[in-house]
Each structure stands twice: as structure tokens, then as C-alpha cells.
C-alpha positions in Angstrom: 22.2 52.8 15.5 20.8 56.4 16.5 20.9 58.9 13.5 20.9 62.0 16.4 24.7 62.9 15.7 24.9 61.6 12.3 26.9 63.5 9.4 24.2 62.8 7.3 22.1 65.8 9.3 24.8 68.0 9.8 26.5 67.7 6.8 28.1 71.0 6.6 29.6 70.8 10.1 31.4 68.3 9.8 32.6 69.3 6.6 34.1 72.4 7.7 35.2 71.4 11.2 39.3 70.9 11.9 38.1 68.6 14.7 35.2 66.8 16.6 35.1 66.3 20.4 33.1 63.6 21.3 31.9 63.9 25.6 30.1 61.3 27.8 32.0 58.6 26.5 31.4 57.0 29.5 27.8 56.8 28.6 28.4 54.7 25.6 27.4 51.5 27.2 24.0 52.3 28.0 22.8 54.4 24.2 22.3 53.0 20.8 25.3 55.2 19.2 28.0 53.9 16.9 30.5 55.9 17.6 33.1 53.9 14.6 30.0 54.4 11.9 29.8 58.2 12.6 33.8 58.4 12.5 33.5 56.2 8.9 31.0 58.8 7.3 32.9 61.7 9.1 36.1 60.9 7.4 34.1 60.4 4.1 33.1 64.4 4.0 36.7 65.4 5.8 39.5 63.5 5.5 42.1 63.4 8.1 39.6 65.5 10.8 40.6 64.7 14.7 38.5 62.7 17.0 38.8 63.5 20.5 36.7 61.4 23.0 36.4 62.1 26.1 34.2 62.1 29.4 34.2 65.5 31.1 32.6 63.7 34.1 35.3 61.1 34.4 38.1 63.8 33.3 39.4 60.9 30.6 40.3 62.5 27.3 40.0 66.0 28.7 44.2 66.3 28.6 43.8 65.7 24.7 41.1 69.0 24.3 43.3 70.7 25.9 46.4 69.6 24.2 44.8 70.4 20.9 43.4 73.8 22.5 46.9 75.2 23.0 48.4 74.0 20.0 46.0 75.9 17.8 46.6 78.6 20.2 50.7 78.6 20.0 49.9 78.4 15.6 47.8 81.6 16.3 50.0 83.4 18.2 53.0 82.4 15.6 51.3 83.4 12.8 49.9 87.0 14.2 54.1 87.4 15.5 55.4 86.3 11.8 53.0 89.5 10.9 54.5 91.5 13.2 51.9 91.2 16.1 48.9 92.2 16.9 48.4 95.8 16.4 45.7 98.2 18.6 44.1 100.8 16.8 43.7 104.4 18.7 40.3 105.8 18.7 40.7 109.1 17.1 
């Protein structure tokens, strides 16, 4: 299988990354890309990482980005609130 997207290259990365969003799913067919051996040695450097496939040119999967989007947005916005908000700074 092709080694362009594998962990093994981008080490790193994938280690530090909370999720991976795989597009052009719908090209899969047609490339020599295993996308269950790059999840197997994704999982080996993080554990418990999210997958999100999807197609942006088919719209399948897209919901799921954006599901995850706002959900690390609402934590965000919790957290900076439980600190008592944002604060602006004057210029002085």
C-alpha cells in the first residue's frame, strides 16, 4: 500500500493530534491506500485518536467534522466561562 500518508513519516503529527480527518473517501476505489493499516499504526502512536472520513465532494462525513468542530468549540467556551470569560485588555 502507498506509504504517502503513512505515520511512519509524520510521526509527530499523528502523535500530537486529538483527531484525523480523512477527505476524498470517495476516491478510495481507484488509489493504492490502506486506509485500516494507517488507522492500526495511528492508534499504535495515539491511542483512542478520532477518525473522521469523509468526502467533501460527495458531502458524506462532513456532518461528523462539524459535529466534532462545535463540540471542541462548546469545551472552549466552557472552560474560558468557568474562568470567568474572556477578558479584553485596554490599550493604555
Amino acid at each position: 500500500s502507498s506509504d504517502v500518508c503513512s505515520s511512519d513519516l509524520y510521526p509527530l503529527m499523528f502523535s500530537k493530534s486529538d483527531v484525523i480527518v480523512i477527505n476524498k473517501l470517495d476516491l478510495l476505489p481507484f488509489v493504492d491506500f490502506d486506509l485500516d493499516e494507517l488507522k492500526k499504526a495511528v492508534r499504535k502512536l495515539r491511542p483512542g485518536i478520532t477518525f473522521i472520513e469523509m468526502s467533501a465532494r460527495t458531502g458524506a462525513g462532513v456532518d461528523k467534522w462539524v459535529e466534532w468542530l462545535e463540540g471542541k468549540l462548546k469545551a472552549r467556551r466552557g472552560k474560558a466561562k468557568s474562568r470567568g470569560g474572556l477578558r479584553r485588555v485596554s490599550p493604555s
